[in-house]
C-alpha positions in Angstrom: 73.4 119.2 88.6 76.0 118.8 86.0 72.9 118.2 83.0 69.7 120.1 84.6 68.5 122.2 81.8 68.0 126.0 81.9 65.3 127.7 84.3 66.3 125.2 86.6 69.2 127.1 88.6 70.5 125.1 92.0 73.8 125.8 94.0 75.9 123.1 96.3 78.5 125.2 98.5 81.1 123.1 100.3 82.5 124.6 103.3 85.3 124.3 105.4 85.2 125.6 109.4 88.5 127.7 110.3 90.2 125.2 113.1 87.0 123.1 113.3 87.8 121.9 116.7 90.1 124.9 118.6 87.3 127.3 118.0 84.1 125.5 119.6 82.9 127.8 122.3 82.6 125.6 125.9 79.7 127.5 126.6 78.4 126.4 123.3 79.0 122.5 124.3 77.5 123.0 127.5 74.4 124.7 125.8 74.1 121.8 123.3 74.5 119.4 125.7 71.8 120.6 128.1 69.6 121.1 124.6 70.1 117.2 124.2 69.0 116.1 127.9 71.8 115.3 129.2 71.9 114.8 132.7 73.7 117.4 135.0 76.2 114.7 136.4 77.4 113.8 133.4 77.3 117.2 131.7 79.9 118.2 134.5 82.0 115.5 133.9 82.2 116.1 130.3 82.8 119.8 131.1 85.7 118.5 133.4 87.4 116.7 130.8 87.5 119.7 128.4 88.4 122.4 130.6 91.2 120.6 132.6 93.4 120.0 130.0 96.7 121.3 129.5 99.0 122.1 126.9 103.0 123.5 126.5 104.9 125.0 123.5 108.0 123.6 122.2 110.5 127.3 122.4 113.7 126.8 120.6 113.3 122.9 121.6 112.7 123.7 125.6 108.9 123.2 126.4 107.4 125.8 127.8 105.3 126.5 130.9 102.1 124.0 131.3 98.7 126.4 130.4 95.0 126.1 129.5 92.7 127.1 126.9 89.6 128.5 127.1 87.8 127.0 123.6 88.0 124.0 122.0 88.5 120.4 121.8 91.7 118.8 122.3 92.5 116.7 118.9 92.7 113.4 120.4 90.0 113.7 122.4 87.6 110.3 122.2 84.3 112.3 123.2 85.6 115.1 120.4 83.6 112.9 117.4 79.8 113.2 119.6 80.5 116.6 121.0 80.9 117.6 117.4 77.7 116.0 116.0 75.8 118.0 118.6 77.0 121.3 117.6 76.0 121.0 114.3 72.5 120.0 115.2 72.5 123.8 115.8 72.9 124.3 112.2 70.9 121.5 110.7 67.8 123.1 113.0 68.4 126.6 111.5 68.2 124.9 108.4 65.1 123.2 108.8 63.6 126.4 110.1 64.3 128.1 106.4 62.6 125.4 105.0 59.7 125.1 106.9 59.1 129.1 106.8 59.2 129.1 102.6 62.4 131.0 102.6 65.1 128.0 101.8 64.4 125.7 99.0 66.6 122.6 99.0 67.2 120.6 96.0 65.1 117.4 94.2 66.9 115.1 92.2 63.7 113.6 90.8 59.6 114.6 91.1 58.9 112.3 93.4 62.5 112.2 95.5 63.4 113.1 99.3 64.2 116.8 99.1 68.3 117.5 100.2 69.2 120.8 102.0 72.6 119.8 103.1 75.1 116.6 103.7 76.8 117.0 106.9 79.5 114.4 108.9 81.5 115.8 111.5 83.2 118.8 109.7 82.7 118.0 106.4 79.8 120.1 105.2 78.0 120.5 101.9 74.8 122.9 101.7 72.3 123.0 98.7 69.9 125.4 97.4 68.7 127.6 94.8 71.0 130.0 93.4 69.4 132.9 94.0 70.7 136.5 95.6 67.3 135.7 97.7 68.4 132.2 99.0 72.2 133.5 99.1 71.2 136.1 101.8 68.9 133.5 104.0 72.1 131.1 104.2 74.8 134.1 104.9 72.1 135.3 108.1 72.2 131.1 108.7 75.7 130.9 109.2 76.1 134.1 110.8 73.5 133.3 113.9 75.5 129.7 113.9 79.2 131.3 113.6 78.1 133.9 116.4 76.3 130.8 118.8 79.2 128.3 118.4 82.3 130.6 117.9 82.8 128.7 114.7 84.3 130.5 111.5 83.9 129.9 107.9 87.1 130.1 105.8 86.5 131.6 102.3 89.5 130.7 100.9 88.5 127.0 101.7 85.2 126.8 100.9 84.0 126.6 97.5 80.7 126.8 95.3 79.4 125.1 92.3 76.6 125.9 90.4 74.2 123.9 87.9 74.4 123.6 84.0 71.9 126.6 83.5 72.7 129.6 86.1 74.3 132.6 84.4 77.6 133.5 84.6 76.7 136.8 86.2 75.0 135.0 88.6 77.5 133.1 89.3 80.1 135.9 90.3 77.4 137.7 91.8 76.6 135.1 94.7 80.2 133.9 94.9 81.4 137.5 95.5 79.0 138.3 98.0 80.0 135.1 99.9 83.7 135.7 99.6 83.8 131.9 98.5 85.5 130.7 94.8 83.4 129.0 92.1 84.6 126.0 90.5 84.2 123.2 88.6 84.2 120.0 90.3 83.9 120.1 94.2 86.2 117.4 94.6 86.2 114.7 97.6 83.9 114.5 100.6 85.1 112.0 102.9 87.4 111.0 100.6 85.3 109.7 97.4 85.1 112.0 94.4 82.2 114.0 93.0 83.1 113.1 89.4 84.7 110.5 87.3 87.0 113.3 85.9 90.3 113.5 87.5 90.2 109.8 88.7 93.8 109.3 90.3 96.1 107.8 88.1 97.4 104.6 89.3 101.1 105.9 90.2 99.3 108.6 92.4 96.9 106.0 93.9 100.0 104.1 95.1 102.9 106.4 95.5 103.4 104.5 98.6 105.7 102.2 96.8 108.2 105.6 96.6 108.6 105.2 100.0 109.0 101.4 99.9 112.3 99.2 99.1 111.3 96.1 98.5 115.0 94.5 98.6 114.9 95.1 102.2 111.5 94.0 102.9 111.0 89.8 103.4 108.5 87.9 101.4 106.3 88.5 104.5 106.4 91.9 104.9 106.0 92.5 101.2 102.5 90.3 101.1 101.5 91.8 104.3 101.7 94.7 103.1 100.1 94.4 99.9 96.8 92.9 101.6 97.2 96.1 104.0 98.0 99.0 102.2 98.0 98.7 98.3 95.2 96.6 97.6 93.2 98.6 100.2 93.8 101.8 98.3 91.5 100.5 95.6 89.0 99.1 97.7 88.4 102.3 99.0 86.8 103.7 95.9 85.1 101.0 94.8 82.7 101.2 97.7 80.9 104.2 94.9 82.7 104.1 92.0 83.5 101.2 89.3 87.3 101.1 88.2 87.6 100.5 84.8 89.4 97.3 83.8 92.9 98.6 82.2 93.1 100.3 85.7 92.4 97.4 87.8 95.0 95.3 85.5 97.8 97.9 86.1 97.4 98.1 89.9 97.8 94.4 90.1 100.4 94.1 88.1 102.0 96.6 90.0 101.4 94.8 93.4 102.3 91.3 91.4 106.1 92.9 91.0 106.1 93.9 94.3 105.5 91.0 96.3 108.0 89.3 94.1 110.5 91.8 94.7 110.7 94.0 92.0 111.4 97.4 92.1 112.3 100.7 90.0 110.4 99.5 86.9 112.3 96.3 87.1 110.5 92.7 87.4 111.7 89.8 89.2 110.7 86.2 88.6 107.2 85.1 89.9 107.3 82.1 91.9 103.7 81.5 92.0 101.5 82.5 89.5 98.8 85.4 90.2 95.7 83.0 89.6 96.9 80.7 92.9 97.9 83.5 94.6 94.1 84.8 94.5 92.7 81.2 95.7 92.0 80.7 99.6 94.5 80.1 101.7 92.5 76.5 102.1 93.0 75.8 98.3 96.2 76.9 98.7 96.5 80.2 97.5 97.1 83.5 99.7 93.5 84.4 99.7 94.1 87.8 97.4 90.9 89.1 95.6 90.9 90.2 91.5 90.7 93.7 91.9 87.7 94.3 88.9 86.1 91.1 90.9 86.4 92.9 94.2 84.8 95.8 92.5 81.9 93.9 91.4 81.3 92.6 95.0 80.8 96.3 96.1 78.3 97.1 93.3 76.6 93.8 95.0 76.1 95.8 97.8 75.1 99.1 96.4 72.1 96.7 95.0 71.5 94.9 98.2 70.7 98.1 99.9 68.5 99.3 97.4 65.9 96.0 98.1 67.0 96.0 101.6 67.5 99.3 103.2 64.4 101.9 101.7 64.6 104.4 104.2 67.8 105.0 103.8 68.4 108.7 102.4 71.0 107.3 99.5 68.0 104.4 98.6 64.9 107.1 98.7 67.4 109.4 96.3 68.2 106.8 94.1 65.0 105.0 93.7 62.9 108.1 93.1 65.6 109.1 90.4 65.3 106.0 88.4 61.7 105.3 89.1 62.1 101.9 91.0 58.5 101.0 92.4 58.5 97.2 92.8 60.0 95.5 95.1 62.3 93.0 93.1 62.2 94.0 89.1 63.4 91.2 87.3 65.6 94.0 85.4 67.0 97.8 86.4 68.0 98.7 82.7 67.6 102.1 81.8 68.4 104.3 78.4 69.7 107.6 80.3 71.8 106.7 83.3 75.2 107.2 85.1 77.9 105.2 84.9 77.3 103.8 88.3 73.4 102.7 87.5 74.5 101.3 84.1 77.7 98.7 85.7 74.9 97.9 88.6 72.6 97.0 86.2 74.8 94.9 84.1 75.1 93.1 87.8 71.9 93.2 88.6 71.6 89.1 87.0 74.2 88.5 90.2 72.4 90.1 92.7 68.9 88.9 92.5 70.4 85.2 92.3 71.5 85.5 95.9 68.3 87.7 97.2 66.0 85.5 99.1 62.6 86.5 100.9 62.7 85.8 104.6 59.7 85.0 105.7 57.3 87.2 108.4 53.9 87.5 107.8 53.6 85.5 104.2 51.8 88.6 102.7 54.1 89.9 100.3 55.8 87.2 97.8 54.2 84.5 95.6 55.2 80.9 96.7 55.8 79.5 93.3 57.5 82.2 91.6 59.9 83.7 93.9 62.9 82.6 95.8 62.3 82.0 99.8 63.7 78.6 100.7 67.8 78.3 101.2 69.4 76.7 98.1 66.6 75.9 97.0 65.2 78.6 94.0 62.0 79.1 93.1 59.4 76.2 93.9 57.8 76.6 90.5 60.6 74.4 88.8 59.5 71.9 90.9 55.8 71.4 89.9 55.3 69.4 86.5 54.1 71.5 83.7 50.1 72.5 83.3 49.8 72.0 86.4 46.6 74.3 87.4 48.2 76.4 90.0 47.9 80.5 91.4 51.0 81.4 90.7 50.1 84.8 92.0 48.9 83.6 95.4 51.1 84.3 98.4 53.0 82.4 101.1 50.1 83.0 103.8 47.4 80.9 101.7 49.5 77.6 102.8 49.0 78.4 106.7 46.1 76.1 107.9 44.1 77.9 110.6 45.7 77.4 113.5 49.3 78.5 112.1 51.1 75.5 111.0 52.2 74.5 107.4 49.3 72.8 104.9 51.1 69.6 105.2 48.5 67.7 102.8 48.4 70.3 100.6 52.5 70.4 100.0 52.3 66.6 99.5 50.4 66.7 96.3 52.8 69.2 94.6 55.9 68.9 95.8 58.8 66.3 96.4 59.6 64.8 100.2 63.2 66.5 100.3 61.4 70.0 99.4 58.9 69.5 102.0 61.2 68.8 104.5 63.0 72.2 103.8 59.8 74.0 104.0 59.0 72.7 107.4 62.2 73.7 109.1 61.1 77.3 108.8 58.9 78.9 110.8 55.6 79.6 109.4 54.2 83.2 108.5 52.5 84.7 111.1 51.0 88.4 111.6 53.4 88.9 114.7 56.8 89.0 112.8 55.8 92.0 110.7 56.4 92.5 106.9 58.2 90.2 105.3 61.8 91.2 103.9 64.9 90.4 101.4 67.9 88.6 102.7 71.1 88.3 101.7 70.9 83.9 100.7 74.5 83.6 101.1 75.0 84.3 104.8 73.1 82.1 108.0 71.2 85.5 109.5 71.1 87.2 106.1 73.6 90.0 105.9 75.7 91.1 103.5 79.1 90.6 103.7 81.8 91.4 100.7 83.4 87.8 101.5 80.6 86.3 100.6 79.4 88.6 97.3 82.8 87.8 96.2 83.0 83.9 97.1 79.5 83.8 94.7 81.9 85.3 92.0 85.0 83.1 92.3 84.0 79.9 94.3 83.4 77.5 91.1 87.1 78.8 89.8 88.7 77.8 92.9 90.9 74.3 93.5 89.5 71.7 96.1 90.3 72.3 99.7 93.0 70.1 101.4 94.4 69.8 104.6 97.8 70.3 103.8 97.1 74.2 103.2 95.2 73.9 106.4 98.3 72.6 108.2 100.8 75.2 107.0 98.1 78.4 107.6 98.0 77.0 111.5 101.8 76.2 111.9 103.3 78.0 115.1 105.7 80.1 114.0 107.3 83.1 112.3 104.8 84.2 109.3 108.6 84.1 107.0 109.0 80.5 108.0 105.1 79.8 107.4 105.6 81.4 103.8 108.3 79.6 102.9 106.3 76.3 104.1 103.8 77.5 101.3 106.5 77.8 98.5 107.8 74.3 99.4 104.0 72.8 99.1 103.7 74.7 96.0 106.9 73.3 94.8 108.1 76.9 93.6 111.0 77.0 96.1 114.3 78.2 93.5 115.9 75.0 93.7 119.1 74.5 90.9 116.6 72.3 89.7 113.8 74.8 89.3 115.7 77.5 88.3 117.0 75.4 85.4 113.6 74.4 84.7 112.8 78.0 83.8 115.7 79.1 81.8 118.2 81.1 83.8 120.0 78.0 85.1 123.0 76.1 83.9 123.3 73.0 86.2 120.4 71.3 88.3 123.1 69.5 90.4 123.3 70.4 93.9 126.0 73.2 95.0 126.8 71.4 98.4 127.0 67.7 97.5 127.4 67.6 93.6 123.8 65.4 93.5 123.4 65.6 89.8 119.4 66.9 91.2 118.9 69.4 93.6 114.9 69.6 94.0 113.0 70.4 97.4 112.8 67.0 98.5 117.0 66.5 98.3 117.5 70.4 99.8 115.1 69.4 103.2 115.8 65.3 103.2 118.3 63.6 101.2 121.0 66.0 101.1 124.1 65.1 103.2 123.3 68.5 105.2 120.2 68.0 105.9 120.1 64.9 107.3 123.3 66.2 110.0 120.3 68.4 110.9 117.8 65.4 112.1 116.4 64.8 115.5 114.5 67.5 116.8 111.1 67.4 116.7 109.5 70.7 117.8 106.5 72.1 115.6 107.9 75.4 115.6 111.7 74.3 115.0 110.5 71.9 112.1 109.9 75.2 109.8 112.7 77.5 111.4 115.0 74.6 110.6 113.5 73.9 107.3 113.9 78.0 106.5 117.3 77.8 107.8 118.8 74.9 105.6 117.5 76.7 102.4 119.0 80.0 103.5 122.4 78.2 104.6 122.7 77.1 100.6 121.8 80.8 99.6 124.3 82.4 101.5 126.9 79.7 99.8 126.0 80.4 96.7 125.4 84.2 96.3 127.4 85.4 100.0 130.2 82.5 100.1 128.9 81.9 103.6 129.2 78.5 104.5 127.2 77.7 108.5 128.1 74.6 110.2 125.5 72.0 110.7 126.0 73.1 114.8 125.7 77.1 113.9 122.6 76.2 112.4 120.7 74.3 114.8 121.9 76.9 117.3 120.3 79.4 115.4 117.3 77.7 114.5 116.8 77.0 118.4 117.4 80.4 119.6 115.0 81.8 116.9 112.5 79.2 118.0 112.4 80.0 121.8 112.3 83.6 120.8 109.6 83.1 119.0 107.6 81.4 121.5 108.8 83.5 124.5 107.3 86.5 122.6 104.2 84.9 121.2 103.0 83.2 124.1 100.4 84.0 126.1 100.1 83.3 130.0 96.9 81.5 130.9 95.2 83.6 133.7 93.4 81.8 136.5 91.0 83.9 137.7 88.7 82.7 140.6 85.4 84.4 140.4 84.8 87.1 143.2 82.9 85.4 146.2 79.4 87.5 145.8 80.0 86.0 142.3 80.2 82.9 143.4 76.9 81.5 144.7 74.6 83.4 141.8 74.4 79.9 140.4 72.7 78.5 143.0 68.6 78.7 141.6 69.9 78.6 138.0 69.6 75.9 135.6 71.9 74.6 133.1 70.4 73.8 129.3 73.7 72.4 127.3 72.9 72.0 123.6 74.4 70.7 120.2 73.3 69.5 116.5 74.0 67.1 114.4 74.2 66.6 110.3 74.3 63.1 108.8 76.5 63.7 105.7 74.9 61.0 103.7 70.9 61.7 104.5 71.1 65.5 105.2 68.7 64.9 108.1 69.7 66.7 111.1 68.9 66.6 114.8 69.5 68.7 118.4 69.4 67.2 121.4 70.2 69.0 125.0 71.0 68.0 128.5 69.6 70.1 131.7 71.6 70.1 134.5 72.0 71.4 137.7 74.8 73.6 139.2 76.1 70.5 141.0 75.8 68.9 137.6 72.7 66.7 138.5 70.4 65.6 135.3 67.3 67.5 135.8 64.1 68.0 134.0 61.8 70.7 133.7 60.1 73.4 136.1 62.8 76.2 135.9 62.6 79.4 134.3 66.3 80.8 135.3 68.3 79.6 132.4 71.8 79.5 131.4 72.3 77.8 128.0 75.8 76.4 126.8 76.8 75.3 123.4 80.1 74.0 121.7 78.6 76.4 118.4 80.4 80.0 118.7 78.1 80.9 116.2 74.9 80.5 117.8 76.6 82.5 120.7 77.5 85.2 118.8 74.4 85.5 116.7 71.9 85.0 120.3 74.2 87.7 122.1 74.5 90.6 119.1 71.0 92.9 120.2 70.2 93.9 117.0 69.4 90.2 116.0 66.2 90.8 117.0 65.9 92.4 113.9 67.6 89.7 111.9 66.7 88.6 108.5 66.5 85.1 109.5 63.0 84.3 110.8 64.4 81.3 112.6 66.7 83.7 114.3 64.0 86.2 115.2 61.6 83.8 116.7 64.3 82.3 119.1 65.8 85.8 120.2 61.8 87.2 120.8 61.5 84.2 122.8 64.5 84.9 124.9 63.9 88.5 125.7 60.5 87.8 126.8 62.5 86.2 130.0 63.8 87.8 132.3 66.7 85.9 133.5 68.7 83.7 131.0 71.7 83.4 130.0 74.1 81.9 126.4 77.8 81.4 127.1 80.5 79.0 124.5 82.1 76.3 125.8 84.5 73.8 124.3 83.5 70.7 122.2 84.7 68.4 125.4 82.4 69.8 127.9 79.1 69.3 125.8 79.7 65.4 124.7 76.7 64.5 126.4 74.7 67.0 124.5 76.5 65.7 121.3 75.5 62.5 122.3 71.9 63.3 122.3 71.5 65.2 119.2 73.3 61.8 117.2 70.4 60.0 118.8 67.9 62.2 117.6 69.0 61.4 114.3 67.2 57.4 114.3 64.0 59.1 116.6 60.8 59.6 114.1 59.4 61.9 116.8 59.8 65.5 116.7 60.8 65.5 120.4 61.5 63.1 123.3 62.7 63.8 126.6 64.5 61.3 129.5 63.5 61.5 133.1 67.2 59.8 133.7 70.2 59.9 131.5 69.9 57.4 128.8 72.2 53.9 128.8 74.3 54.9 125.8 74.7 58.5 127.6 75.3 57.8 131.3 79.1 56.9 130.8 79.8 60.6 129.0 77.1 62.5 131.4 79.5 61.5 134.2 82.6 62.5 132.5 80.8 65.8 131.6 79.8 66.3 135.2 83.4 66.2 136.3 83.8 70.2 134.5 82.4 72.7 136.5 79.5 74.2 136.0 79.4 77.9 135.5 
């Protein structure tokens, strides 16, 4: 709106509902309710909740007698968020009925775009148009029939216009006049992102939290959590729309660098570990802190993703139309007049389409040669020596023999045996799964995450994993004592010895002993001190104690406090069974009700795992059917209950919408499912499925795609029997 040229004169009006929520008529909820087919029991239950409520005034500090209302929702109120939505159906219908009758014209950001009459969540509303006296008079008569229905009322003071590049002034004051409403520049924030680049918060505004803060009195703990939590979430916020520019990006880190450190007022402290490890996984051994401009980039990641991925989206249709994005993966999204936005995405665009790949559905869409549909693989064309006289504009379905498996002989001549094999473990197109469709590559069912966007970014900058880091991340106890842990792996703990290594230290020796080195290994081992302090063994205690001795030989050196070897280990103990008194959990044994009890009884069990040989690659599954007494069994049972040791295939079998997952593999198996009527997918541990374990590291030496056993093999009977032992349920 900001650059349309003369003659084309639209308005966007943003307005804000007096008391949004204490001035909804009941009668108004129940109307809208009954308009929406809601059924009379539960409309009167609704109803209920409303009108029952109660509500006193604080006078001069003594509350007042209880009394009720007789409009409004409570704020608070969890069925407040739906009963909204439903009330401003109302409006969103009177809309609609302008624009079908000629006399409200919404606006078009492009020829061929969706046209937009309004943006409405909850009571956040924008409204667009034509500014004209004639459209100006069909919205007032809108929002009059709506105020008058619902008992709502428009604030003018609140509510604001802005009109496009070419309206006239006159105009202008004309319409905002006879609305009451002011005209200005810049509408501002809805839900909480900003129409415009101009007046991006400045960095101290963005995180004036830190006002409020003291980071002296906060631990090293508290200060990282609440880094992760608060300040680096600030950011993250806009970058879901908008790209931060680099200088900004630097300054907030740098910001959040002093404060975890301790710094405070302007002033720096010493960083024990540098920024670069404290962005690596907590498995390389870093704190698993993202680069902000990084983190940015993994949003715009997104933004693309949708754009292949989501069409019918309102956002997508708007976007597409404006930029004139027919195809369904351009190699390139350049374009000479653009917005900011559009010209950092397609600067990205490079990173995107690497990680798009085409899941497959009925092979009609994408070429097989030229485009990217097998896992880590790329395209196949790279593959195929060169002149090689091929279609390369043919698609997937041409390598489907007749009866709907894979043209074995015909991938043989072309392609290698390791290729081959990756073709056949998916599912060949068929009509039945529907168009086919982009996929996020780096995720098993093919959705984006920002985890993984960003682990495409960073991964080959990041340090090897090892199990030390792994150790410390899953140690049982305070997360002070687990930090400190980290510093001491690190080898940044502030030792005499380390602090004379960096300059503002006179002595390395040690300050309780004299040991002419005082390094990590002599503060937790070798000094006199800490070896008093031997002898207990406990996980937990192990860190506390560890925490403890370096704390002891702080408070001598900057307090004068000097704990005796016996105060210390009392301390440590008592902090240790505090700990664990607090952060234990009873276990709960629940016996299942006795109706519950017996619904096992014509129910199989199917217990499943897989197996990966790490030098091959070949991988194999193998199962066990069981009865509920445990009993090997084989075939002729259609009530089902499947158990695996992977949480993974749990979750992803038991999320409904997965039936709509990118992953064809996926689809296949949960169509299959739902055209039973009885079955059932539950997790259980690794120890209760060895026999099915056992199995699927059989497959691995079987040439034959499948082979069942009328009895429980010889190398499997031992472990079936241990595995019956466990209850079945």
């Amino acid at each position: 709106m900001r650059s349309r040229k003369a003659g084309k004169n639209w308005m966007a009006i943003k307005l804000d509902l007096e008391k949004a929520y204490d001035g909804i008529s009941w009668e108004f909820i129940h109307v809208s309710l009954v308009a929406a087919g809601i059924p009379e029991g539960l409309r009167k239950v609704i109803m209920n909740a409303i009108s029952s409520s109660t509500m006193q005034i604080l006078w001069n500090g003594v509350p007042s007698r209880s009394f009720k209302s007789f409009r409004g929702i409570r704020q608070g109120c969890l069925l407040l968020p739906y009963l909204f939505v439903l009330s401003m159906e109302w409006l969103r219908n009177y809309i609609r009925h302008e624009i079908r009758m000629g006399r409200w014209h919404p606006i078009r950001l492009s020829r061929s775009g969706p046209d937009i009459s309004h943006l409405f969540f909850a009571d956040d509303l924008i409204i667009f148009g034509k500014a004209e006296m004639g459209q100006a008079h069909v919205l007032k008569d809108i929002l009059r029939r709506f105020c008058d229905l619902s008992g709502h009322r428009i604030s003018p003071m609140k509510s604001n216009m802005f009109f496009s590049k070419g309206v006239d002034t006159r105009l202008r004051d004309q319409i905002s006049q006879f609305f009451g409403f002011q005209k200005v520049l810049n509408l501002g924030k809805y839900l909480g992102y900003l129409f415009s680049m101009i007046g991006l918060p400045k960095v101290h505004s963005i995180l004036n939290k830190l006002q409020n803060w003291d980071a002296r009195k906060l631990s090293l703990a508290g200060r990282i959590t609440l880094a992760q939590s608060v300040l680096l979430a600030i950011p993250s916020y806009f970058m879901q729309s908008l790209v931060i520019p680099k200088g900004v990006c630097d300054e907030i880190e740098m910001i959040v660098r002093q404060f975890i450190w301790g710094g405070s007022n302007g002033k720096s402290k010493p960083a024990l570990v540098g920024w670069e490890s404290i962005c690596q996984p907590k498995t390389c051994g870093g704190l698993g802190l993202r680069y902000l401009q990084d983190h940015n980039t993994s949003f715009l990641m997104k933004i693309g993703f949708y754009l292949v991925s989501r069409k019918d989206d309102l956002c997508v249709r708007v976007i597409r139309s404006k930029y004139g994005w027919k195809s369904q993966l351009p190699e390139s999204i350049h374009r000479s007049h653009c917005s900011h936005l559009w010209r950092s995405l397609s600067k990205a665009w490079p990173l995107i389409s690497e990680n798009l790949l085409w899941s497959v559905g009925n092979g009609e869409t994408f070429r097989e040669w030229k485009d990217n549909w097998i896992p880590k693989v790329g395209p196949l064309l790279s593959y195929v020596p060169a002149h090689s006289r091929l279609n390369l504009d043919s698609t997937l379905k041409d390598w489907v023999l007749q009866e709907g498996s894979w043209n074995i002989d015909m991938l043989n001549i072309w392609l290698p045996e390791d290729i081959i094999k990756r073709i056949l473990s998916i599912p060949p197109p068929h009509p039945a799964e529907g168009d086919d469709r982009i996929i996020w590559a780096r995720t098993e069912p093919g959705t984006f995450t920002i985890r993984s966007a960003y682990r495409s970014l960073k991964e080959n900058t990041w340090r090897p994993k090892q199990d030390i880091w792994k150790t410390i991340w899953k140690y049982q106890g305070p997360q002070r004592v687990r930090l400190f842990l980290w510093l001491v792996a690190n080898q940044r703990v502030l030792t005499n010895s380390e602090r004379t290594r960096r300059g503002f230290g006179q002595s390395s020796a040690c300050s309780r002993c004299g040991h002419e080195v005082e390094d990590i290994m002599h503060v937790l081992r070798d000094c006199p001190t800490a070896k008093e302090d031997k002898g207990i063994t406990w996980s937990c205690l192990f860190g506390i104690l560890a925490w403890r001795l370096w704390k002891n030989r702080n408070l001598l050196i900057f307090q004068n406090i000097d704990w005796t070897s016996l105060e210390l280990i009392k301390s440590s103990l008592s902090w240790a069974q505090n700990f664990e008194a607090f952060n234990t959990s009873p276990k709960l044994n629940v016996t299942p009700p006795e109706h519950l009890q017996h619904r096992s009884e014509n129910w199989i069990f199917l217990f499943s795992d897989g197996v990966v040989a790490r030098d091959s690659g070949n991988g194999a599954a193998g199962g066990v059917v069981r009865d509920r007494n445990g009993n090997w069994v084989l075939g002729g049972y259609k009530k089902i209950k499947n158990r695996t040791d992977n949480l993974e295939v749990v979750r992803i079998l038991s999320t409904e919408d997965m039936a709509d997952s990118g992953s064809t593999l996926i689809r296949r198996v949960k169509r299959l499912l739902l055209s039973e009527d009885q079955w059932e997918i539950k997790h259980i541990p690794r120890e209760n499925n060895l026999s099915a374990d056992q199995m699927a590291k059989i497959g691995l030496y079987w040439q034959n795609s499948l082979r069942t056993f009328e009895a429980p093999p010889d190398m499997v009977a031992t472990i079936f029997q241990h595995d019956k032992t466990f209850n079945v349920s």
